[in-house]
C-alpha positions in Angstrom: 68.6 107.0 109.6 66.5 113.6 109.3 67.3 115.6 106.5 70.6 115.0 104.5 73.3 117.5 105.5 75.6 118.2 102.3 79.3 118.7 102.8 82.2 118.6 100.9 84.3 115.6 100.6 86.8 117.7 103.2 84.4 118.3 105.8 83.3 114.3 105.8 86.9 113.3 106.1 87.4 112.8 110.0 89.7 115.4 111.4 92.2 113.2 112.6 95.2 116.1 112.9 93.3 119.0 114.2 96.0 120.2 117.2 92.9 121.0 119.4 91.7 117.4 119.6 90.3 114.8 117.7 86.9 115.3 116.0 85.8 112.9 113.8 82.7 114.3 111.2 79.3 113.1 112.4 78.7 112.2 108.9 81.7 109.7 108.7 80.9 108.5 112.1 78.4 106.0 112.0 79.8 104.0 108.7 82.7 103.3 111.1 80.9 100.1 112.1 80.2 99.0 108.5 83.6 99.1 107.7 84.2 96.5 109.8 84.1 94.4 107.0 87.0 95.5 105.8 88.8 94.7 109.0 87.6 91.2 108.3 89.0 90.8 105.1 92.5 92.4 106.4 92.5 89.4 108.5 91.4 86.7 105.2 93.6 84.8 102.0 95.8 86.8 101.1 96.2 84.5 98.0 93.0 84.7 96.6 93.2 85.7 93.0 90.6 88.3 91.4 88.0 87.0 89.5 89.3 88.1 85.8 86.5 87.0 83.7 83.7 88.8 85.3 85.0 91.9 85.7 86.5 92.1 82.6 82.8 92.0 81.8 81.6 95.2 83.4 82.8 98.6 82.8 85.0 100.0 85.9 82.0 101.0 88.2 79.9 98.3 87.0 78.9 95.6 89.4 77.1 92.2 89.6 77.0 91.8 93.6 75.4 88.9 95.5 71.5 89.0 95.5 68.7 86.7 97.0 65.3 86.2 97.2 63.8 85.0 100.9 60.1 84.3 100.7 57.7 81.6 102.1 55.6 83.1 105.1 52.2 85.2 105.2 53.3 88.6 104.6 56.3 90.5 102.6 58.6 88.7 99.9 62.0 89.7 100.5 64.6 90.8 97.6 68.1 91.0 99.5 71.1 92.8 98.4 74.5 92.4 99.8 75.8 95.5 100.2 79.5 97.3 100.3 79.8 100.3 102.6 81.9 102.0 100.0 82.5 103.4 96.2 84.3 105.3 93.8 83.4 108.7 92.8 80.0 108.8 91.2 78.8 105.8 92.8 78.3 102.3 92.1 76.4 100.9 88.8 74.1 98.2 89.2 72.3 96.1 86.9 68.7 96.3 85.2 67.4 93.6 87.3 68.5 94.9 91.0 66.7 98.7 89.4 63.8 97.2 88.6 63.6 94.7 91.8 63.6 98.9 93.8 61.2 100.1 91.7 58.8 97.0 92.3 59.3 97.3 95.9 57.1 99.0 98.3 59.7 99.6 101.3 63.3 99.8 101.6 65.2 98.1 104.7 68.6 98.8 105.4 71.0 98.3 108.1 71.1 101.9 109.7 69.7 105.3 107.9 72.7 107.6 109.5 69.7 110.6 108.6 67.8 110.1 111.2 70.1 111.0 114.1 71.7 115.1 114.5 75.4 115.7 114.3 75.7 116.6 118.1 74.2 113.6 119.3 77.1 111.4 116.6 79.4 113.4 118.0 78.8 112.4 121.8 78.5 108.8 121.3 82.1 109.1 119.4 83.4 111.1 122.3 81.6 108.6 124.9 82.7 105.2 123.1 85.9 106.5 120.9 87.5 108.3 123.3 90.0 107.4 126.5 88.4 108.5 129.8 90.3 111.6 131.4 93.3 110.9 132.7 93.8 107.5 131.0 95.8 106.7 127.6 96.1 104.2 125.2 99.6 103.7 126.0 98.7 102.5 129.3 96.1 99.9 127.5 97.9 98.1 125.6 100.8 96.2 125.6 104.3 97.9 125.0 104.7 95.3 121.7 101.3 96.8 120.5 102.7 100.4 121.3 105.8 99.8 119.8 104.1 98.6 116.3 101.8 101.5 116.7 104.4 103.9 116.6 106.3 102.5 113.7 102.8 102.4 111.9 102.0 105.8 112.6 105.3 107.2 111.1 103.7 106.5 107.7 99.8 107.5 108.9 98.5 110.7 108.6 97.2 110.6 112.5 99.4 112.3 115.0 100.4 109.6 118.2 99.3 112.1 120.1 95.8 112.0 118.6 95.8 108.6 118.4 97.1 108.0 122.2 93.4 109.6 123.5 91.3 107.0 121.4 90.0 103.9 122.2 91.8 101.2 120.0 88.4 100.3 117.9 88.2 104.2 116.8 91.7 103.9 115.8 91.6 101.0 114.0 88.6 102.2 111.7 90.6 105.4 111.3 93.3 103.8 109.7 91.3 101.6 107.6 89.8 104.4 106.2 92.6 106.6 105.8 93.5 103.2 103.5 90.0 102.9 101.7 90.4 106.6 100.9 93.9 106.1 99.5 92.4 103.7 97.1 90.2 106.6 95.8 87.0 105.1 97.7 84.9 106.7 100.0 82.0 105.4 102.9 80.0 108.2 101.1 79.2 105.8 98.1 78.4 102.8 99.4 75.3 100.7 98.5 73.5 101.6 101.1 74.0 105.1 100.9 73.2 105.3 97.2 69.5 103.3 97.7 68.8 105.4 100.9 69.0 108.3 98.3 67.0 106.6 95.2 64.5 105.3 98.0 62.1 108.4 97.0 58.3 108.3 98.2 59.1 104.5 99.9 59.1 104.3 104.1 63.2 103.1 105.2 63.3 100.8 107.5 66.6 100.9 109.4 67.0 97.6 111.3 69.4 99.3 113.6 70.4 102.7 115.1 73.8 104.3 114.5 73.8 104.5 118.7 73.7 100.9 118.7 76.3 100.6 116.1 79.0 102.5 117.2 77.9 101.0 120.9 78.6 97.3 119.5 82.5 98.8 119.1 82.6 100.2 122.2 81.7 98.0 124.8 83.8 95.0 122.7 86.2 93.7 125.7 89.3 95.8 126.1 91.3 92.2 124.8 89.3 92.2 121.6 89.6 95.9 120.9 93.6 95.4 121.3 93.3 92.2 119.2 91.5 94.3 116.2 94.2 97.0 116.6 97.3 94.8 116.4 95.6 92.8 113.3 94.6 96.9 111.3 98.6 97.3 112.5 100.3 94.3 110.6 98.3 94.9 107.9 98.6 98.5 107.5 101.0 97.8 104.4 98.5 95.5 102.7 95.4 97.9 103.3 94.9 98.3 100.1 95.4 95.4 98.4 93.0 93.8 100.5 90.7 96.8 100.0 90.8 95.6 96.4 90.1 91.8 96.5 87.4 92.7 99.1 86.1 95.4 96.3 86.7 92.6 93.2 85.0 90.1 94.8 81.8 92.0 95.9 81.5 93.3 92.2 81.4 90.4 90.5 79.4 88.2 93.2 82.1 85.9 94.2 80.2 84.3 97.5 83.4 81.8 98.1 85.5 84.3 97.9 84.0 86.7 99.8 83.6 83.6 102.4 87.2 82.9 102.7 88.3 86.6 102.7 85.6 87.4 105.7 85.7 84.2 107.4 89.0 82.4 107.2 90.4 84.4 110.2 87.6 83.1 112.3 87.9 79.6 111.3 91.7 79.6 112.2 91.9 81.3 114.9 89.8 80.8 117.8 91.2 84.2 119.7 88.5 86.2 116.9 85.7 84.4 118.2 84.5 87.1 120.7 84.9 90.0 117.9 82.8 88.1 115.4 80.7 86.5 117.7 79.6 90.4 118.3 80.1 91.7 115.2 78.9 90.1 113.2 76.8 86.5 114.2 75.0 87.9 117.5 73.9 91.0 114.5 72.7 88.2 112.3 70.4 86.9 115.0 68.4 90.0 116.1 68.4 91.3 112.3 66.9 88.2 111.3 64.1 88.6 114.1 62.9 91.7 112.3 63.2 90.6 108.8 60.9 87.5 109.6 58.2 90.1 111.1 58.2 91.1 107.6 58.0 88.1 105.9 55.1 87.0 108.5 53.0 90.1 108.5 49.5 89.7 106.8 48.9 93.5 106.7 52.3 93.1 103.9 51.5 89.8 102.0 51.9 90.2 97.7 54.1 92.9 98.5 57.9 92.9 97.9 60.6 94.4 100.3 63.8 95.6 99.1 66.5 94.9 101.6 70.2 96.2 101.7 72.5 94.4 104.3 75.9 94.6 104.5 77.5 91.1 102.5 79.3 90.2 105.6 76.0 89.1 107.0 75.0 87.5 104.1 77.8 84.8 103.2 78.9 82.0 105.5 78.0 79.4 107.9 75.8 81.5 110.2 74.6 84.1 107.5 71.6 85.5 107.7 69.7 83.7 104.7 71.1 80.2 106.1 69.0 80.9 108.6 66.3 81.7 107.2 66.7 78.3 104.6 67.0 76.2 108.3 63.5 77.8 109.3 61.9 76.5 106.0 61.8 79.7 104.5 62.4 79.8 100.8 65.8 81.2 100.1 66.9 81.6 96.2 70.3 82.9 94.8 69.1 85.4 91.8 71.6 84.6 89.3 73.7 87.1 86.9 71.6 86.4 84.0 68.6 87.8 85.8 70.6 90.7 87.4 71.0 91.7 83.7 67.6 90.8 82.1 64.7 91.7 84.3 62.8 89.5 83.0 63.1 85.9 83.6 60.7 83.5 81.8 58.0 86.9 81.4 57.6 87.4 85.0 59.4 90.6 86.9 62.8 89.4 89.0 61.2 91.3 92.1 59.3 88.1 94.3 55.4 88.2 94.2 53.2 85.3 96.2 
């Protein structure tokens, strides 16, 4: 997850209105799964209120996000990081204690390193897994209600109908949730993982998964589900970016119930988003969990410390990653905002040593 390829922040912006056809930026391309997220929270509590008194605390890029420590087996103590797959300009700003935890780490772990896979190759799964097959449309695949709303949404979108007839309705829906993260003055580009991939330096990066299997995961959803995530981006479209902003609020000032109830409360009320977080999100939690635990098991690693970014979607909830990891008999810890900011805690170092 190769060698970084710079671009300006034109060339990473999907071209959604080229005339020719759609080609969406390689580099863009495989963060469109991680902002799934942010389809989740489009479907959350609208009501949920910011939390005021922490961030009036930190400066406007400053964050306090949720971080645990998983340890308990023979090998690797894990430091876990729930990340945000976006930022504002310059980046995120995180706090002493997270720094020092990286810097006290031997490895990094993150969910996909989009470095290690060449443009072309992006650029035929999006055409393979994004794209309608010749001859069909995606007027024809969905229902005349969803057409109808699509139309009326795309009168205010900067993605021709024309463009957006030829796509699969999971492309389309990340499309236009980005269009809205970038309208908030965010960008995939500065995301957490992204910024820790770069301060990595000398450590190995272990992705957990590859962007192929990524962007697959949206593809091969059930034509049903991909329809249901497109009608749910639609009705939202007007409230993109306020929910873009609680979702943001609440990640910087480590708000776990919140960040529950906005990523979860659609799934709890309605059963028909079983099947897209049942693949999304919970059958990810299972096989990502498998490889973390050959960390925390592997003798060749013991009295070392992993660092490990995950996007915080997989880290809050019922079925979250770290729950099951607590269930196992695994020691699972919360790292509290004090020790964020101090790292030191008592005289020992915040990053886990057995």
């Amino acid at each position: 997850m190769m060698t970084r390829v710079h671009a300006s922040e034109a060339d990473r912006t999907p071209r959604i209105s080229e005339p020719a056809g759609f080609s969406p930026c390689w580099s863009a391309a495989p963060r469109l799964l991680t902002l799934v997220a942010v389809a989740l929270v489009l479907q959350g509590c609208a009501s949920f209120r910011n939390p005021q008194k922490i961030l009036s605390e930190l400066g406007p890029r400053e964050t306090l996000p949720l971080v645990w420590q998983i340890s308990g087996g023979s090998g690797a103590s894990l430091y876990v990081l729930g990340s945000i797959h976006l930022g504002p300009a310059g980046g995120w700003q995180y706090p002493t204690g997270v720094m020092d935890a990286l810097r006290d780490s031997s490895a990094l772990v993150v969910e996909v390193n989009v470095h290690e896979i060449d443009s072309g190759t992006i650029q035929h799964l999006i055409d393979h897994y994004g794209h309608m097959p010749p001859g069909h449309s995606l007027k024809r695949n969905v229902s005349p209600a969803t057409w109808e709303l699509l139309e009326h949404r795309l009168a205010h979108s900067s993605i021709p109908l024309r463009t957006a007839n030829r796509l699969r309705p999971w492309l389309l829906s990340n499309l236009l949730i980005m269009e809205a993260i970038r309208r908030q003055q965010y960008s995939p580009d500065q995301g957490t993982e992204e910024e820790f991939i770069r301060l990595a330096g000398a450590r190995s990066i272990l992705p957990l998964e590859s962007a192929a299997q990524q962007i697959s995961f949206l593809g091969t959803l059930p034509r049903r589900v991909q329809e249901l995530y497109l009608i749910d981006t639609l009705e939202h479209y007007d409230e993109t970016g306020h929910f873009v902003n609680l979702y943001v609020n609440a990640w910087r000032a480590g708000d776990e119930k919140a960040l529950d109830r906005l990523i979860f409360d659609s799934y709890r009320k309605d059963p028909s988003f079983k099947p897209f977080f049942d693949s999304i999100i919970f059958e990810r939690n299972r096989a990502m969990g498998r490889r973390l635990k050959v960390l925390l098991e592997a003798d060749q690693h013991a009295g070392e410390t992993v660092f490990v970014v995950l996007g915080v979607a997989h880290l809050v909830g019922d079925q979250s990653i770290g729950r099951r990891f607590a269930a196992e008999g695994y020691q699972v810890r919360r790292v509290t905002r004090a020790e964020m900011r101090s790292p030191e805690v008592a005289g020992e170092s915040i990053a886990v040593h057995p």
